[in-house]
C-alpha positions as CSV (number, residue, x, y, z in Angstrom):
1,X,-95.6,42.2,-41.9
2,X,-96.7,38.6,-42.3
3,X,-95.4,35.8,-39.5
4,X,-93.2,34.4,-42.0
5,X,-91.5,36.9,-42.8
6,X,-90.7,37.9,-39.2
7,X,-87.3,36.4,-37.8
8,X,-86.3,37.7,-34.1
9,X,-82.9,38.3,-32.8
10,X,-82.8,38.4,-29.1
11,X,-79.6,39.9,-27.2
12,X,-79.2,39.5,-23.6
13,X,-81.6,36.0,-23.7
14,X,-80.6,34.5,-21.0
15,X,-81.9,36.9,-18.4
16,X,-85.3,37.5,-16.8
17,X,-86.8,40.0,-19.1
18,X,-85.0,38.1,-22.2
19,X,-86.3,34.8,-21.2
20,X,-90.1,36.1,-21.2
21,X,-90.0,37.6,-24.3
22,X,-89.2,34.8,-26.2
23,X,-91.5,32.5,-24.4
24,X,-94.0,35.7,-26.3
25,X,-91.9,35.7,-29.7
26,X,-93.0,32.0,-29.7
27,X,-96.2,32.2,-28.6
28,X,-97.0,35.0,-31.7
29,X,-95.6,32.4,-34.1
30,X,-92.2,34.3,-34.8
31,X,-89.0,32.7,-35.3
32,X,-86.1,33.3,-32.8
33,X,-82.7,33.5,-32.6
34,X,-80.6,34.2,-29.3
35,X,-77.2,36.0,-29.3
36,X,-75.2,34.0,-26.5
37,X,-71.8,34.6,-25.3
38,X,-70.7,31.1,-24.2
39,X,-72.4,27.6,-25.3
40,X,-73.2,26.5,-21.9
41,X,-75.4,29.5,-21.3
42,X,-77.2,28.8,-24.6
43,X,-77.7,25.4,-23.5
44,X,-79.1,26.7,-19.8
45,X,-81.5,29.0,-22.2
46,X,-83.2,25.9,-24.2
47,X,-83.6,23.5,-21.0
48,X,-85.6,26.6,-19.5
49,X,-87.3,27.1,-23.0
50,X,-88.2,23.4,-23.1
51,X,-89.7,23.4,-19.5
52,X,-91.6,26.6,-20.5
53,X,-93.4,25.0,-23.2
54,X,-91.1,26.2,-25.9
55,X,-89.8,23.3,-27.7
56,X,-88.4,24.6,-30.5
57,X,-84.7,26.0,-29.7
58,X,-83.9,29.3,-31.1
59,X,-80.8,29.1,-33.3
60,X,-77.6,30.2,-31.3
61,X,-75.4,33.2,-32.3
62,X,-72.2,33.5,-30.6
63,X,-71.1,36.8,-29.7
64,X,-68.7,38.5,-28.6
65,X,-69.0,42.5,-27.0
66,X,-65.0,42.7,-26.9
67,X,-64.5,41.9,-30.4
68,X,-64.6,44.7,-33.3
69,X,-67.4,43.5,-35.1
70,X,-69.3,41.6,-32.4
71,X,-69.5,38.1,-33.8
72,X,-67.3,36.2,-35.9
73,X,-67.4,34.5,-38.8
74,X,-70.3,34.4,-41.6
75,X,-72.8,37.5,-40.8
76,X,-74.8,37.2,-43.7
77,X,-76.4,34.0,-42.2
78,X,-78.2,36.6,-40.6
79,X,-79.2,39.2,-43.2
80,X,-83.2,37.5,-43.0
81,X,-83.0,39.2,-39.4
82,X,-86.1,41.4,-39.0
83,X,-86.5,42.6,-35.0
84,X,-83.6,42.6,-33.2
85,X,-84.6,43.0,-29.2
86,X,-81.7,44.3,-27.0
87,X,-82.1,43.2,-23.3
88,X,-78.7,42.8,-22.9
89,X,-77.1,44.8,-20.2
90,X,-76.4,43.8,-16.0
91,X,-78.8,44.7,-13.7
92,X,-76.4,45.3,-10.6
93,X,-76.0,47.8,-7.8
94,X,-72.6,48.8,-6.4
95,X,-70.7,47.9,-9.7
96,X,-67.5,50.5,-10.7
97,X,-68.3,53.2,-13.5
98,X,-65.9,51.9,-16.2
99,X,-67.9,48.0,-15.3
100,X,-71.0,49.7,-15.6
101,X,-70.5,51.3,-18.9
102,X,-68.7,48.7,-20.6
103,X,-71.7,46.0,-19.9
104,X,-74.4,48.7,-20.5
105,X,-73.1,51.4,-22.8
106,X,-70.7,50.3,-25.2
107,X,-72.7,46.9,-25.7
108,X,-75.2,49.1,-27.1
109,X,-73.0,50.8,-29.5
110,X,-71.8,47.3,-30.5
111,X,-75.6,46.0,-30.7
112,X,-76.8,49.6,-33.0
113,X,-73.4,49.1,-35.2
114,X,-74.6,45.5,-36.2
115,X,-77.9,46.2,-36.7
116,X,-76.8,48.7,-39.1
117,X,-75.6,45.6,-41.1
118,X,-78.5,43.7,-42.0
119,X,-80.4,44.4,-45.1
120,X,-84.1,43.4,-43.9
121,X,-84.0,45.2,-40.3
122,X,-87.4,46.7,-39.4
123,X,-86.7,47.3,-35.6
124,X,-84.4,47.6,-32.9
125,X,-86.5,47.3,-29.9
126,X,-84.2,48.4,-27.0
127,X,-85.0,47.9,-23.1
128,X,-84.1,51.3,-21.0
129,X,-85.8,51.7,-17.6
130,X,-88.7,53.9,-16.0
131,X,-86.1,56.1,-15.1
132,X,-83.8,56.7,-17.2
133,X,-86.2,56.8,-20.2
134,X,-86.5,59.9,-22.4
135,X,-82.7,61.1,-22.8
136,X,-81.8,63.6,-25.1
137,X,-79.6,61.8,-28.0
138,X,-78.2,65.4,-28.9
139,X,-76.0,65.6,-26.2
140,X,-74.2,62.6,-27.0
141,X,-71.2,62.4,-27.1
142,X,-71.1,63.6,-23.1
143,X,-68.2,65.7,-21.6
144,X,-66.4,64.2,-19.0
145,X,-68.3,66.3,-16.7
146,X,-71.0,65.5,-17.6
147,X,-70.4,61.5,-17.2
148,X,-68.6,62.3,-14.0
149,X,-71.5,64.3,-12.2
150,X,-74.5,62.3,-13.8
151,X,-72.3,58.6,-12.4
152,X,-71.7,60.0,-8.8
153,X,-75.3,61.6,-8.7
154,X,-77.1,58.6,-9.7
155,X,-74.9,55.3,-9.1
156,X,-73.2,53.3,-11.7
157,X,-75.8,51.3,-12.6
158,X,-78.4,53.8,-13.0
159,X,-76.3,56.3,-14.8
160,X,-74.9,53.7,-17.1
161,X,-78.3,53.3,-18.3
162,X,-79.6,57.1,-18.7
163,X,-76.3,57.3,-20.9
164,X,-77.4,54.0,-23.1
165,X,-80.8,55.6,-23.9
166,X,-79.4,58.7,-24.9
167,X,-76.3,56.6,-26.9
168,X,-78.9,54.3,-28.5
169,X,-81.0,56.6,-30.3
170,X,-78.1,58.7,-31.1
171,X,-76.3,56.0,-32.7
172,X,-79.3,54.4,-34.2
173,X,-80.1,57.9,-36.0
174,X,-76.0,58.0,-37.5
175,X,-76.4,54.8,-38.9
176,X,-80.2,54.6,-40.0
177,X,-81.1,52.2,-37.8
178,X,-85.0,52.2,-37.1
179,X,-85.6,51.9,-33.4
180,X,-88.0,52.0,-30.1
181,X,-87.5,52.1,-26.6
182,X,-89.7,50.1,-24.0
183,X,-88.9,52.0,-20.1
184,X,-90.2,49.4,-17.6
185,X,-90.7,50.1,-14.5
186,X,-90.1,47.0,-11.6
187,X,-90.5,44.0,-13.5
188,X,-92.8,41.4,-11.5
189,X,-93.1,37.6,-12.1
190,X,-95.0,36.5,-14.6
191,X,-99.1,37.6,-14.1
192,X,-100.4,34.0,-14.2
193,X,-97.5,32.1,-12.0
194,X,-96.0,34.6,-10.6
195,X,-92.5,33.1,-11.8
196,X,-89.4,35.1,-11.1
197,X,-85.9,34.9,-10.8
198,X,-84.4,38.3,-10.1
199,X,-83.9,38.8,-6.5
200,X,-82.6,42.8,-6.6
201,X,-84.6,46.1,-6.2
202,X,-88.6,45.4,-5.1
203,X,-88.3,42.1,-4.3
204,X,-85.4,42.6,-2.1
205,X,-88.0,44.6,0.1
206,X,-90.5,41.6,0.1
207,X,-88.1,39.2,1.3
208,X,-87.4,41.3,4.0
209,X,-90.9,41.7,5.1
210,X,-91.1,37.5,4.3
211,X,-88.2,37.3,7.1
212,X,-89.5,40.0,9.4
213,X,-86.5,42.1,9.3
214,X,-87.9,45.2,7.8
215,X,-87.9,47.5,11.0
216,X,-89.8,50.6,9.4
217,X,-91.8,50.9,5.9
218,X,-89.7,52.9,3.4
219,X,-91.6,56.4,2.2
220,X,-95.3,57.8,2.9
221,X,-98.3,57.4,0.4
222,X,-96.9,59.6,-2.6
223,X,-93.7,56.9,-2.9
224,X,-94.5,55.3,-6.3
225,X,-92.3,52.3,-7.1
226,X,-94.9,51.0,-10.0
227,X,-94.8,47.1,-11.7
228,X,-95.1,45.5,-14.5
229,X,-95.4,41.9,-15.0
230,X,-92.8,39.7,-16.9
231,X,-95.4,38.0,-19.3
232,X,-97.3,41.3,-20.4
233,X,-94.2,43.4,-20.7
234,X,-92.4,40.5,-23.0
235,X,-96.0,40.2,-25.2
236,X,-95.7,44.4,-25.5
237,X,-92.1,44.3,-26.9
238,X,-93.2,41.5,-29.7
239,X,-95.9,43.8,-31.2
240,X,-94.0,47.1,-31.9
241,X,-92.2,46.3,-34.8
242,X,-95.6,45.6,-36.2
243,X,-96.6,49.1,-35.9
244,X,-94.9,52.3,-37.6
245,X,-95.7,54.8,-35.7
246,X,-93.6,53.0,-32.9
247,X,-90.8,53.5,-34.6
248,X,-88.0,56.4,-33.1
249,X,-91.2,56.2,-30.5
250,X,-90.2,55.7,-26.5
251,X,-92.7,53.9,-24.1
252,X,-93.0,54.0,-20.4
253,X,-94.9,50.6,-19.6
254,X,-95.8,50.4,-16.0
255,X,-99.4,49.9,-14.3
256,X,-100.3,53.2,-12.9
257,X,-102.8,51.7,-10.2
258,X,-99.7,50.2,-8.5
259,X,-100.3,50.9,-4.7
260,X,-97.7,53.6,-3.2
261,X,-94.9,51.2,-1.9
262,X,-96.0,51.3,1.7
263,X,-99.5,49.8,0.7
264,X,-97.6,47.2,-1.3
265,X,-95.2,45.9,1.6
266,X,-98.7,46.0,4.0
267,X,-100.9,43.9,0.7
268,X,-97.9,41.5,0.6
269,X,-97.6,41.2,4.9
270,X,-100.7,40.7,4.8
271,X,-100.9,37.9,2.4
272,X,-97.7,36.7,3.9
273,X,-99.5,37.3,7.2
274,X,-96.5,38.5,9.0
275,X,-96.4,41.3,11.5
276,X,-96.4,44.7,9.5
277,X,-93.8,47.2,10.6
278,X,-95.7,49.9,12.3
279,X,-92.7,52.6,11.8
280,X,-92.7,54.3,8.8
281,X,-89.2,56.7,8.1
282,X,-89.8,59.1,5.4
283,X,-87.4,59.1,1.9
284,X,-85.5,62.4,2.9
285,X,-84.4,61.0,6.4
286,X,-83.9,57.5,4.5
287,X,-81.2,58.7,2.5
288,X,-79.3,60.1,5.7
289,X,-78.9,57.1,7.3
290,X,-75.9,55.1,7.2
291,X,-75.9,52.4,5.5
292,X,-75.1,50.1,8.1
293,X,-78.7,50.8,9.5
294,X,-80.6,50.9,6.2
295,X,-78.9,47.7,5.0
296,X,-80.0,49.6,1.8
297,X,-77.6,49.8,-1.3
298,X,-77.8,53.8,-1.6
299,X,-77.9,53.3,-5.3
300,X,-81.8,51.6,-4.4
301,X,-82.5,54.7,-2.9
302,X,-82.8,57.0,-6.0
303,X,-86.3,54.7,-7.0
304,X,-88.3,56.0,-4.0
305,X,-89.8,58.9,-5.5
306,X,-92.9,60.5,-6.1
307,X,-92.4,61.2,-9.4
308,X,-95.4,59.5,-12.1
309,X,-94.3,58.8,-15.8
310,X,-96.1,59.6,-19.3
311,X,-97.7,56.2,-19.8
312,X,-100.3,57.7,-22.0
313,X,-98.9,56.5,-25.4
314,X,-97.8,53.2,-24.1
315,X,-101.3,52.7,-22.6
316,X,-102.5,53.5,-26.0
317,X,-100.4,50.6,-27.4
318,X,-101.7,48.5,-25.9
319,X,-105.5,49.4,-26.4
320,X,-104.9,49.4,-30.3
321,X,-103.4,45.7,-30.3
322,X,-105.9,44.6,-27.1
323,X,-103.7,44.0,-24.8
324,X,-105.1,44.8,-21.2
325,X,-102.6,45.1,-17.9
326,X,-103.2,42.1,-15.7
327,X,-104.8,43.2,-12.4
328,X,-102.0,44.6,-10.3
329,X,-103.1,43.2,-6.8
330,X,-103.0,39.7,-8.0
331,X,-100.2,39.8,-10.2
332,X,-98.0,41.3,-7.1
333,X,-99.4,38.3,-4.6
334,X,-98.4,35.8,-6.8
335,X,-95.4,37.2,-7.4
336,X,-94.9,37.5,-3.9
337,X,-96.0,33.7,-3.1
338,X,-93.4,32.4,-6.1
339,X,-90.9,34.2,-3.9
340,X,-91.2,33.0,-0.9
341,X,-92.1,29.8,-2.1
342,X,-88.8,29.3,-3.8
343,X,-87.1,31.0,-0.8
344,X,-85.8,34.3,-2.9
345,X,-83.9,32.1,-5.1
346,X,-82.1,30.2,-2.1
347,X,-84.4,27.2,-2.8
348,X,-83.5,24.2,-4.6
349,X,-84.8,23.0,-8.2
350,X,-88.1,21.8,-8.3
351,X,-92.0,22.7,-8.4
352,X,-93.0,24.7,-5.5
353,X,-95.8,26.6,-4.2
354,X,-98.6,28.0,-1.8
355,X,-102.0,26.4,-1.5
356,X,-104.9,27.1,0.8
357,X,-106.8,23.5,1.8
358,X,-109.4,24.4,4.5
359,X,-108.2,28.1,4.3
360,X,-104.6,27.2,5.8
361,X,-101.6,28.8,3.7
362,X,-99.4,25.3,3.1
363,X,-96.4,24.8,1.4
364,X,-95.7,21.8,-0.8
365,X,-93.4,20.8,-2.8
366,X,-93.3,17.7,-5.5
367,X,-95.8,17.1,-8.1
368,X,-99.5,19.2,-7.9
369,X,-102.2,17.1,-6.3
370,X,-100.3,13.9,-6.1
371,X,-102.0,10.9,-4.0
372,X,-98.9,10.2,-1.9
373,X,-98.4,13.0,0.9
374,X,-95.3,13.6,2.8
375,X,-95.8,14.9,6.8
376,X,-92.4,16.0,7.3
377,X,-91.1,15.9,11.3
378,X,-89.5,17.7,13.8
379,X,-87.7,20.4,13.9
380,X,-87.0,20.1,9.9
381,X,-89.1,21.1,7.0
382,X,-90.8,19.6,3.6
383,X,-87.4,20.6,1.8
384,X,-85.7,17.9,3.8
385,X,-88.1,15.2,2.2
386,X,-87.3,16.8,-1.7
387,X,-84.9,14.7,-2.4
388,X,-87.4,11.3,-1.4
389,X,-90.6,12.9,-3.2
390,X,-88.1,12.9,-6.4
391,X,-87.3,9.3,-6.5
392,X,-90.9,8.4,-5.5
393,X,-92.5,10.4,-7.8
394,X,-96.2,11.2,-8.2
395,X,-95.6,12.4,-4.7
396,X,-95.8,15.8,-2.7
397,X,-93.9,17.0,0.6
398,X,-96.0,19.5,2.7
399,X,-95.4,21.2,6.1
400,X,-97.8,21.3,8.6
401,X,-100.0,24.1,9.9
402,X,-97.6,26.4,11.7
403,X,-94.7,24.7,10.8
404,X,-91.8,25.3,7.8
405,X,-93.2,28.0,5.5
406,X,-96.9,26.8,6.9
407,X,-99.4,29.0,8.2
408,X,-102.1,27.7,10.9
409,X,-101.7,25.6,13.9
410,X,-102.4,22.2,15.6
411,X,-106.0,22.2,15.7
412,X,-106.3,22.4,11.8
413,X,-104.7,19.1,11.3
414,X,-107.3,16.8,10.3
415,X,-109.7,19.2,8.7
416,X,-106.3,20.5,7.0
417,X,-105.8,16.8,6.0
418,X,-109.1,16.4,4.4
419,X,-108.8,18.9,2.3
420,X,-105.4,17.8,0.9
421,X,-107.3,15.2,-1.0
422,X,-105.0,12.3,0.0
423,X,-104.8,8.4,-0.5
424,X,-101.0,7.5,0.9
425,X,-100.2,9.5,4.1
426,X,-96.4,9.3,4.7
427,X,-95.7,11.0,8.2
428,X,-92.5,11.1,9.6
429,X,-92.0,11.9,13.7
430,X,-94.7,14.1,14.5
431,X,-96.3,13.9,11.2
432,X,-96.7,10.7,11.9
433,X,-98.6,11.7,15.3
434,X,-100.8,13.5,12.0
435,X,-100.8,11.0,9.4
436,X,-102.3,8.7,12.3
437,X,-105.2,11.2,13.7
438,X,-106.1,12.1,10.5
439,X,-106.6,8.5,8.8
440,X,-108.2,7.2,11.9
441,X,-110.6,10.4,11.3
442,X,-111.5,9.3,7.7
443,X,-109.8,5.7,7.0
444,X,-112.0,6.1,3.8
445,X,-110.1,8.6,2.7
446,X,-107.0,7.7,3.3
447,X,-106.0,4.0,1.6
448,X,-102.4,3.8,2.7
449,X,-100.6,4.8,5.7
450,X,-97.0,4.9,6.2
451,X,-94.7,5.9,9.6
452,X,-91.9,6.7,9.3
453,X,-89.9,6.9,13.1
454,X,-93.0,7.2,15.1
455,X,-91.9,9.0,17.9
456,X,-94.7,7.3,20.3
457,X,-93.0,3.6,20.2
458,X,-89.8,4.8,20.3
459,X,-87.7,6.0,23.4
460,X,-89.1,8.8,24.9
461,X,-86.7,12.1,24.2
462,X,-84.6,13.6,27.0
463,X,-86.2,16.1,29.7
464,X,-84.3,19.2,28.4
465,X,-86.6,18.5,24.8
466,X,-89.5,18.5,26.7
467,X,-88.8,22.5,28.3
468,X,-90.7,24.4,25.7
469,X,-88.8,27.6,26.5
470,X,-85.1,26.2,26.3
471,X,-86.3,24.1,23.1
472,X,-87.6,28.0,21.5
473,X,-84.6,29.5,22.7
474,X,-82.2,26.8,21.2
475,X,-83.9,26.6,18.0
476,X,-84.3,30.1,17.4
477,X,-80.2,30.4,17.1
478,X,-79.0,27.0,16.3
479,X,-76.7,26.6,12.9
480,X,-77.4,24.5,10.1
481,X,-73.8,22.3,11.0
482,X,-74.6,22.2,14.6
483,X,-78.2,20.7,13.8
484,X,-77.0,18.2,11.6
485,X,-74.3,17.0,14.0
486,X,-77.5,16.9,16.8
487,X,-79.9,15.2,14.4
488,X,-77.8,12.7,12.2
489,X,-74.4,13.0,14.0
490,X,-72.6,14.1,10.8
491,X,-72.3,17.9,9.9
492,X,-72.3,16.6,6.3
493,X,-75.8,17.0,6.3
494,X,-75.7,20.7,7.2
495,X,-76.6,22.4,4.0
496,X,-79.9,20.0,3.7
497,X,-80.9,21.9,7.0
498,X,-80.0,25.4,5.9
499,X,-83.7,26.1,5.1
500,X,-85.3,24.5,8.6
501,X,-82.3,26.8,10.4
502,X,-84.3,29.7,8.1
503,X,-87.2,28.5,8.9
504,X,-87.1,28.2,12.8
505,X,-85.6,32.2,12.8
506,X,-89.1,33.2,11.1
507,X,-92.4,34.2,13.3
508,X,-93.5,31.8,15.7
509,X,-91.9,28.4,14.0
510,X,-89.8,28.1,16.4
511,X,-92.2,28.5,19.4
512,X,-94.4,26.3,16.8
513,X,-92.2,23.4,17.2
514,X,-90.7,23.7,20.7
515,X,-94.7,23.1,21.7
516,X,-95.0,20.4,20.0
517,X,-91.6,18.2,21.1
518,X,-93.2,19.1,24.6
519,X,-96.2,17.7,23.8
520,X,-94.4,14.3,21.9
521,X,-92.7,14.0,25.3
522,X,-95.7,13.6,27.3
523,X,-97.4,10.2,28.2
524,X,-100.9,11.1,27.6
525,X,-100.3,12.2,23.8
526,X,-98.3,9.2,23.2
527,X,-100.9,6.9,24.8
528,X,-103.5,8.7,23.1
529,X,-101.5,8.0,19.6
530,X,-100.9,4.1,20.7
531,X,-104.7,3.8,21.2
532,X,-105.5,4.8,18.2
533,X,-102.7,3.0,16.5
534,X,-104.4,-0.1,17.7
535,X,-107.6,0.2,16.8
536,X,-106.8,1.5,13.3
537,X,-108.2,-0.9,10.7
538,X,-106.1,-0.6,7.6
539,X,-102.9,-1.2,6.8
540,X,-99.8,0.4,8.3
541,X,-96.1,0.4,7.0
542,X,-93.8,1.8,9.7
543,X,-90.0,2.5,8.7
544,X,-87.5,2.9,11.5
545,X,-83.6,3.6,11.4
546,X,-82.0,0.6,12.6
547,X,-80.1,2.8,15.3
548,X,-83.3,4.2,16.5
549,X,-85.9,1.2,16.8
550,X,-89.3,0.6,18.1
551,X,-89.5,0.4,21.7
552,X,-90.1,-3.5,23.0
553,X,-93.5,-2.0,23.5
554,X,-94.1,-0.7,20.7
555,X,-92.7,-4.0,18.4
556,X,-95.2,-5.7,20.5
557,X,-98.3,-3.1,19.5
558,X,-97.0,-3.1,16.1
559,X,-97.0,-7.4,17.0
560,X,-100.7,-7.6,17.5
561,X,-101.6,-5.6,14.3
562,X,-102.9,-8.2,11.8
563,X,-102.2,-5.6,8.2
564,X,-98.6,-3.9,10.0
565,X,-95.1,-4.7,8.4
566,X,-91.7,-3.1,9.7
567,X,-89.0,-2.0,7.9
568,X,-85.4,-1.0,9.6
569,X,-82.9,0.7,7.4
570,X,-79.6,-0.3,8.8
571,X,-77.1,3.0,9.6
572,X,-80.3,5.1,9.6
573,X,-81.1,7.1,12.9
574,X,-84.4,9.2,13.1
575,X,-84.3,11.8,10.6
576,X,-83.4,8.7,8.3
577,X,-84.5,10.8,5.1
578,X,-81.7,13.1,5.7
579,X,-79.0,10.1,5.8
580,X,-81.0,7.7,3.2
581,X,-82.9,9.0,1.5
582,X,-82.9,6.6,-1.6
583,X,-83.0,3.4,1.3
584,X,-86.2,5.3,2.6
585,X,-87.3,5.5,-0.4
586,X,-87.1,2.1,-1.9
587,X,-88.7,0.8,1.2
588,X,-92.1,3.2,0.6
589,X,-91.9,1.9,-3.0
590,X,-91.5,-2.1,-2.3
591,X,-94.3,-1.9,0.3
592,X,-96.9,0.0,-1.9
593,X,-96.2,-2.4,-5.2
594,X,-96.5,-5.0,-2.9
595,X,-99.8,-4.2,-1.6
596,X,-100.9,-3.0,-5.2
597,X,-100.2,-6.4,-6.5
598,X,-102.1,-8.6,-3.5
C-alpha cells in the first residue's frame, strides 16, 4: 500500500492516545481524518495539532454514537477511507455499568457497523487494554450472567472493555470487516518530552509520591504494572495495516523491562528526590482495606498483579518494521518530570519544565534559555510571575534553590546563577537579595539588573515574620484566599496562589522559606545587601509599589547611584506582580528599550 493511497480515519481523536497517533499518521505521510462529536472539540484538536508540528488539519467528521447510522448526511465522502483507528471509548473509574457500556461497548458496534460500509477498508485497528486483551468473540452475545458477574468482578470500566474486545472481533467477523487489536499496557508521555495529559491510573501514584502522601509502597517485587510510551505506541498502530499477517491478529505492546511497581515509585522518588515510603503493604491486604485509608479507587486495584502478557508477536512487530522500545528508565523520568512540572494537569497553559544548572533540579517556566530571568519572592512561586514573563516575552520565571518546585538551597545561589546563562536578572523580594549577590559576583555576566520590592530598603517586616518556627507553622496550613488577603489585601487574587499554598505543603518549602524571611529581617543581611548595592557598578532599575516604597534610606542609597532609576506603580503593594502585572510589566519593558536605544 503506497502513501497515497492510504487515508486514516481516527475515532476517539481528541484524547491522549488519539492525539499521538495522529501526530504518527502525519509524520508517515498519511492523510487523516478525525471523527468529532462537537465542533469545538475538533477545533481544541487542530490548535493542539498546530502546536505539535502538525499543520495540516485533518478533515472533520461529525458523529454521532446515538444516532442509527452514526453520522449524518453524505457517507460516501468517505468511501476513499482505508485505516480506520478506534480509540474512542472513556477511560474512567467509578462510572455506572449501563455508562460504561454505552461509551465503550456499543460505540464499538456502531464504529464495526460503519466500517462495514466503506468500499476501500483495509483495517480496523482497535485500542483494547493489557488486560482485557485476548477475549473469546464466540461467546458473544453474553448472558446476563455473564455481564452481571464479569461488571461486579472487575469494575465498570474494566469490564466494559473485556466485553468490547470480545464484541469487536465478533462483530467485525459478521460483517467482514478486517481488523487488529493493539492491548497497551499504562500509557506514559511521550519518550522524548515526556508530554502527558492523563492524570488516572500510574500517574495518580506518582503524584502522590510528588506530594509525599503515599504512606506505604503498593505490592512487593513480582507487582508488574508495565508502560509504554505515547509516541512509540501511536508509531506501532500506523504500521499494521501495512502488514497482512496483522490482520484478525491481537498485540500486547508493553516494555517488559518495566521495573516491578515498587522500584518505579523508588526510580521516580528518587529523581523527584522526595522521601521514599519505607512501608510496603502487600496486594492481598491492599484490597482489604477500606477505602477511606487506601484513598484507592478499588477498581485501580485489579492492575496490581503479577501476571506477565504474550508480547512475543508484538515485539516481533516491531523488529520486522525497526521500530525499537525507547529505554524505559528514561522514558518514565521524563514522564515523571512533565508531571510534576505541569503540576498533574492543575498547572496553567504554558511551556514548563525541569532543568539541572550546576546540578540543582530548577523549575522554569517561559521561553527555553531566554536572556531575561525572573527571581520570584517570598513566600510565592515562579507561577505567580507567568502571567508577566507572557507579556515580556523572550523571558523565563524560575524558582530558587529550595524554593517552589526547586530543589537545592541558599548556598547554591550564585553558582546556580552562573549556570542559568543570564543577561537581565529580574528579582523580586528575596530574589532580589539573589539577583544582587549574583551580578555583583559576575557583573560581566550579567548586563541588566532589575529589583523589584527590594526588601532591604524597604520597612523592615514585623517580629512575628522573623520567628522561623511560627512563619513554618503558618505557612505549612495557610489557604490560598487567606494568603492573598495577607499579601495583596484582596482574596481576588487567591487562585494565583493556589500553587505557592501547594507548594509550601511539600518537603521542606515551607521550612525553606520561613528561614529565609528570618534572615530578610535581620540587620546584618540587609546591610550586607546595601553594601553591595552601593558598590555595584552597572545599572539598576528598581520597581516598587507605590503603597510599599523605599525607605528614606534607601531613596537616599538608590540617590547616590549614578546608573539607578525608580519606578513606583501606583495601587501596587509588594507582591505588585500579583495585582499588576501588565503595570510591572510595561515598566521592565520601557526601561530596557530605553537603555537599548542610549
Amino acid at each position: 500500500m503506497s502513501l497515497a493511497d492510504r487515508h486514516a480515519l481516527v475515532f476517539g481523536a481528541t484524547g491522549f492516545v488519539g492525539q499521538h497517533l495522529i501526530l504518527a499518521l502525519g509524520q508517515a505521510g498519511v492523510r487523516v481524518s478525525t471523527a468529532n462529536r462537537s465542533r469545538e472539540s475538533y477545533r481544541r484538536l487542530v490548535r493542539w495539532l498546530a502546536e505539535h508540528g502538525h499543520d495540516q488539519a485533518p478533515a472533520d467528521l461529525p458523529v454521532d454514537f446515538e444516532a442509527p447510522s452514526l453520522i449524518h448526511g453524505d457517507a460516501t465522502r468517505w468511501d476513499d477511507v482505508t485505516e480506520i483507528y478506534n480509540c474512542a471509548g472513556t477511560y474512567r473509574f467509578g462510572m455506572p455499568a449501563d455508562e460504561a457500556r454505552r461509551a465503550n461497548v456499543d460505540s464499538v458496534r456502531a464504529i464495526v457497523a460503519f466500517a462495514a460500509r466503506l468500499p476501500h477498508l483495509r483495517r480496523l485497528v482497535h485500542v483494547s487494554g493489557y488486560r482485557v486483551g485476548g477475549q473469546d468473540p464466540e461467546l458473544v452475545p453474553w448472558s446476563d450472567e455473564r455481564r452481571r458477574e464479569t461488571y461486579a468482578a472487575l469494575g465498570a470500566y474494566e469490564a466494559s472493555k473485556v466485553e468490547a474486545d470480545a464484541v469487536l472481533q465478533a462483530t467485525a467477523d459478521r460483517l467482514g470487516v478486517p481488523w487488529s487489536i493493539v492491548s497497551p499496557a499504562s500509557v506514559i508521555g511521550d519518550s522524548t518530552t515526556g508530554e502527558s495529559d492523563q492524570q488516572l491510573g500510574l500517574a495518580s501514584s506518582l503524584k502522590e509520591i510528588w506530594q509525599g502522601t503515599m504512606a506505604a509502597l503498593p505490592g512487593n517485587v513480582e507487582t508488574f504494572v508495565p508502560v509504554v510510551p505515547a509516541n512509540y505506541l501511536a508509531r506501532f498502530m500506523t504500521l499494521l495495516p501495512l502488514e497482512e499477517a496483522a490482520e484478525r491478529a491481537a498485540y500486547w505492546v508493553l516494555d517488559d523491562d518495566t521495573p516491578a511497581l515498587p522500584d518505579l515509585l523508588v526510580l521516580v522518588a528518587g529523581h523527584y528526590q522526595v522521601k521514599i515510603p519505607r512501608t510496603r503493604i502487600p496486594v492481598p491486604l491492599l484490597r482489604r482495606l477500606p477505602r477511606w485509608l487506601t484513598k484507592a479507587d478499588p477498581e485501580t486495584l485489579t492492575f496490581l498483579s503479577s501476571d506477565r502478557y504474550p508480547t512475543g508477536p508484538a515485539n516481533a512487530f516491531a523488529v520486522r518494521h525497526g521500530l525499537a522500545m525507547p529505554e524505559v528508565t528514561t522514558s518514565i523520568l521524563r514522564w515523571a518530570d512533565y508531571l510534576a512540572a505541569h503540576r498533574f494537569g492543575d498547572a496553567p497553559a504554558g511551556v514548563r519544565r525541569f532543568t539541572v544548572p550546576a546540578g540543582v533540579r530548577t523549575f522554569e517556566l517561559g521561553e527555553p534559555d531566554a536572556p531575561t530571568v525572573v527571581l520570584p519572592g517570598l513566600p510565592v512561586n515562579a507561577d505567580t510571575w507567568g502571567p508577566v514573563t507572557e507579556i515580556l516575552g523572550n523571558a523565563r520565571a524560575v524558582d530558587l534553590p529550595g524554593l517552589g518546585l526547586s530543589r537545592g538551597r541558599r548556598d547554591d545561589w550564585t553558582e546556580w546563577l552562573t549556570a542559568l546563562g543570564v543577561r537581565h536578572l529580574v528579582g523580586h523580594s528575596v530574589g532580589a537579595a539573589a539577583a544582587l549577590e549574583a551580578a555583583t559576583a559576575r557583573p560581566d555576566l550579567v548586563g541588566q539588573l532589575t529589583l523589584v520590592s527590594p526588601f532591604f530598603l524597604q520597612a523592615r517586616a514585623g517580629l512575628a515574620s522573623r520567628w522561623a518556627p511560627l512563619t513554618r507553622w503558618y505557612l505549612g496550613r495557610v489557604g490560598p484566599k487567606a494568603l492573598a488577603e495577607r499579601l495583596t489585601g484582596d482574596a481576588a487574587h487567591a487562585k494565583a496562589l493556589q500553587s505557592s499554598v501547594s507548594d509550601l505543603r511539600r518537603g521542606d518549602v515551607a521550612a525553606n522559606v520561613a528561614r529565609l524571611l528570618s534572615d530578610a529581617g535581620t540587620t546584618r543581611w540587609r546591610s550586607d545587601l546595601q553594601a553591595a548595592l552601593r558598590h555595584y557598578p552597572g545599572v539598576v532599575h528598581i520597581i516598587v509599589g507605590a503603597d510599599d516604597p523605599l525607605t528614606p534610606e534607601g531613596r537616599m542609597l538608590v540617590d547616590s547611584l549614578p546608573h539607578a532609576t525608580v519606578t513606583a506603580i501606583t495601587g501596587a503593594g509588594h507582591h505588585l506582580q500579583l495585582t499588576h502585572p501588565q503595570d510591572v510589566a510595561q515598566a521592565i519593558h520601557e526601561h530596557a528599550a530605553s537603555r537599548a536605544s542610549r
